[in-house]
C-alpha positions, 0 to 999 in steps of 0.5 A: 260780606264779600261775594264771589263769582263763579268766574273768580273761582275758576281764575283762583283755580286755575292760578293755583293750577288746581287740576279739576274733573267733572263727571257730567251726565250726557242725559241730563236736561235739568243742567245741559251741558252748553249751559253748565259744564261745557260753559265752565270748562270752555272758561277753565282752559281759556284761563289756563286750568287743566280739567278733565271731563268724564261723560256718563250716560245716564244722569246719577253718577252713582246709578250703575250701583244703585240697581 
């Protein structure tokens, strides 16, 4: 079985020049961002992806509608 990294993803995306968007949660403390999304976005533009990050306030992205 082959294995693949989460760093060979992105080098396949971003060769494909597959756009990506995150929506993250800024109040997350389960995930942090300069542990998560920040780490994979720095590696994505390093890379020469394109993605686009979205900040929500609050930790679901789907809150605002479930209340």
């Amino acid at each position: 079985m082959t294995v693949i990294t989460n760093i060979e993803d992105l080098r396949m995306l971003a060769k494909a020049r597959v756009p990506l968007w995150h929506v993250y949660g800024d109040a997350d403390d389960v995930g942090p961002w300069d542990e998560n999304t920040g780490v994979d976005a720095e590696r994505y533009q390093k890379l020469g992806g394109d993605i686009t990050l979205i900040a929500k306030t609050t930790h679901h992205l789907f809150q605002p509608l479930l209340y």
